[in-house]
C-alpha positions in Angstrom: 299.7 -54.7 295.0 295.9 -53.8 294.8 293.8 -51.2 296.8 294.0 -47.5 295.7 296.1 -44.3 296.3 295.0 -41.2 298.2 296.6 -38.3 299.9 298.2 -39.1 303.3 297.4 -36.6 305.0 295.8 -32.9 304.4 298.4 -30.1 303.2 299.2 -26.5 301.4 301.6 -25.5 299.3 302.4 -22.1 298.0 304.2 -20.3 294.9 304.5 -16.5 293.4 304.3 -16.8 289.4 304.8 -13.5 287.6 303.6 -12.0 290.9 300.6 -13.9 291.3 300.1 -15.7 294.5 299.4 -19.6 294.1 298.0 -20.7 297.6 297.4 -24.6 297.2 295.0 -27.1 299.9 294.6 -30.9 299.7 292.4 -33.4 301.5 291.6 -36.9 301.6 287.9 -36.8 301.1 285.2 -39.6 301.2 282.2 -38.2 299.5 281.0 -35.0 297.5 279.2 -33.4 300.3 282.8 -33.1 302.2 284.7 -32.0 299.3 281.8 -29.7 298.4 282.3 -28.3 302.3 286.5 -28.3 301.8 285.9 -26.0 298.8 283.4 -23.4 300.7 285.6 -23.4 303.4 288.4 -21.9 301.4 286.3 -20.0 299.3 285.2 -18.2 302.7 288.9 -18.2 304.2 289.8 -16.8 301.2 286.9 -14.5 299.7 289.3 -11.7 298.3 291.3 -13.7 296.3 290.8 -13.5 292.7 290.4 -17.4 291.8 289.6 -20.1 293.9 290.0 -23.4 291.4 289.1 -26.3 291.9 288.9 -30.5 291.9 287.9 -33.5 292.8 287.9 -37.1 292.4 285.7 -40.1 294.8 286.7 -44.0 294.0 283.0 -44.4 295.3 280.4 -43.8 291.9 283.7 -42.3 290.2 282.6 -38.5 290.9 285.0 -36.7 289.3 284.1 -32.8 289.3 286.3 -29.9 288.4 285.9 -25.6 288.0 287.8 -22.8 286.8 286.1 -20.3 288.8 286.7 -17.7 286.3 290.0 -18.5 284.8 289.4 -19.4 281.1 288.4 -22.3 280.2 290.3 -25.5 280.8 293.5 -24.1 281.9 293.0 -24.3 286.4 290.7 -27.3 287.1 291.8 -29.6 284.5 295.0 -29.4 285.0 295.1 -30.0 288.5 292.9 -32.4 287.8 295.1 -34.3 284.9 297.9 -34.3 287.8 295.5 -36.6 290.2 294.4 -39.0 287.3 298.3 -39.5 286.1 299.5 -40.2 289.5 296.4 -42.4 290.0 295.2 -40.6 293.7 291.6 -41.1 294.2 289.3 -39.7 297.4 291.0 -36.1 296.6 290.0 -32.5 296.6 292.0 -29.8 295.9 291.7 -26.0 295.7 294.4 -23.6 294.3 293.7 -20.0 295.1 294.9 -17.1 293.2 295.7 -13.6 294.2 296.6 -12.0 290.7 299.3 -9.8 290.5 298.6 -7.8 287.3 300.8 -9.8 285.1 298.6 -11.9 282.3 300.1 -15.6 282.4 298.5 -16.3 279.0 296.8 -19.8 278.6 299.6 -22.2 278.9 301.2 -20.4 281.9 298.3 -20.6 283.9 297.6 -24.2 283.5 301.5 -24.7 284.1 300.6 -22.7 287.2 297.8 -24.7 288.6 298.9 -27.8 287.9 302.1 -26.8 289.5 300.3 -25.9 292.6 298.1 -29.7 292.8 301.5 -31.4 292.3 302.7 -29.0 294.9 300.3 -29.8 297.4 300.5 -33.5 296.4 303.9 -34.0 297.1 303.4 -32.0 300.8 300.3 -34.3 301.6 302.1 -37.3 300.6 300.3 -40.7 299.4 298.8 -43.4 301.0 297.6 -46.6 299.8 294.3 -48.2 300.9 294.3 -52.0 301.1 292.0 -54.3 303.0 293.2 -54.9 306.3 292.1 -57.9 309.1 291.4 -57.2 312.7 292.4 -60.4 315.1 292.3 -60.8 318.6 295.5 -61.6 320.1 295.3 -63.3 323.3 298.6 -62.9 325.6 299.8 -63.7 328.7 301.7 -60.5 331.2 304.9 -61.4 330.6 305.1 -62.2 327.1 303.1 -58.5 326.4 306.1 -56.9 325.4 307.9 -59.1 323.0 304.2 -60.2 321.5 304.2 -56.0 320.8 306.9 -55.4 319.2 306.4 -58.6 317.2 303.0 -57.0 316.2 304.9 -54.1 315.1 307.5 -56.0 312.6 304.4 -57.5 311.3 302.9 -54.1 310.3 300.0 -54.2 312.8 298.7 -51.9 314.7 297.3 -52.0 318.0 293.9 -50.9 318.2 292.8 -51.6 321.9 293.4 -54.1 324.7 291.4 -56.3 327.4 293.3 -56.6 330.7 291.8 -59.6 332.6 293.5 -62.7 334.2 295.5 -62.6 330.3 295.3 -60.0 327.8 293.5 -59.7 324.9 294.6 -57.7 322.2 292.9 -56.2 319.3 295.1 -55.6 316.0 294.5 -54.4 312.5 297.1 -56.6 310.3 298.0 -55.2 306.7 297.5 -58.0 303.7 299.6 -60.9 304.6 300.7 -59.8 308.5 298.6 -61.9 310.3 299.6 -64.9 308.0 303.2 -64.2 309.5 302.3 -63.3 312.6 299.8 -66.6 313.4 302.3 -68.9 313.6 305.3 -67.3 315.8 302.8 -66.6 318.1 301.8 -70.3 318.3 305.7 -71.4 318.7 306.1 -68.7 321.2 303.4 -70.2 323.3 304.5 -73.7 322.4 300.5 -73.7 320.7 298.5 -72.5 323.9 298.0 -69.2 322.3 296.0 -68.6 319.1 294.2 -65.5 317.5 290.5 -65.1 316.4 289.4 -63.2 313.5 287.3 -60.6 314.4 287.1 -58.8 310.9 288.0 -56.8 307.8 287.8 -53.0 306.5 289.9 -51.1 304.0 292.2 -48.1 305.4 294.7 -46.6 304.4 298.1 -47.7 305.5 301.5 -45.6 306.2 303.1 -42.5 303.8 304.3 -44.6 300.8 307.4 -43.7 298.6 306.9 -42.8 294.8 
């Protein structure tokens, strides 16, 4: 199926490790200047902690930026990273904050730690995929609105607005192949009187997808 994976929706996690405190965040991001803003925010929101890690991947110029923020090196940000690049989620930033509880976790422990706490944060935010969808208008008479709704909704589309005149015109975003379904009970329905005009495409991400 082609597009690309990203979180569904913003989320946190949280853990205790050898009395450490593991607080995680995730967000879908679409450019460095808002993951950049994500990660000050929790920096600020969380300015006693001992750690704030950090990562972040864009599909757009393939910005992929990671830190340790004091940890040693390689064992917080590249780990949480490695989780994002095996699962194959792009348009992610992540921040797992550490409150350290006066137990040493030794190399291997911490990055079993932080990349615990992105795969925890992962699996809270859920995934997405982002496909190319087409927007139609889909003209409709009063009495047929109903049915020609929930026959938009078996097709996967999604009702973005609607014109109420003497008919009604609807505006829908169809997922790949929907409107190719859709088209031609519509034209049956209204023994061909009724037809739908392309008004579009744009990628978005579609519904929380099962891995």
């Amino acid at each position: 199926m082609s597009g690309y994976l990203v979180p569904f929706e913003a989320a946190e996690s949280e853990f205790t490790e050898k009395r450490s405190r593991f607080i995680s965040h995730i967000w879908r991001v679409e450019s460095e200047t808002e993951a950049r803003a994500r990660i000050e925010e929790t920096k600020k929101q969380y300015y006693d902690a001992r750690h704030n890690c950090w990562c972040y991947l864009l599909r757009e110029g393939g910005a992929v930026r990671y830190a340790d923020d004091g940890e040693p090196q390689g064992t917080a940000g590249l780990p949480m990273l490695n989780v994002f690049q095996r699962e194959e989620i792009t348009n992610v930033c992540c921040v797992v904050t550490r409150y350290f509880g006066g137990v040493l976790l030794g190399a291997g422990g911490l990055s079993r730690a932080y990349a615990r706490g992105a795969k925890d944060a992962l699996d809270a935010a859920g995934i997405s995929r982002v496909s190319l969808w087409t927007l139609w208008d889909v003209p409709c008479t009063y009495p047929l609105l109903e049915r020609v709704k929930l026959e938009l909704t078996a097709a996967g589309a999604v009702v973005e607005n609607a014109d109420y005149g003497a008919d009604i015109t609807l505006l829908a975003a169809f997922p790949q192949g929907g409107a190719e379904r859709f088209a031609p009970w519509l034209t049956e329905l209204s023994a061909g009187a009724l037809s739908m005009e392309k008004r579009g495409e744009e990628f978005r991400p579609g519904p929380r997808v099962a891995r």
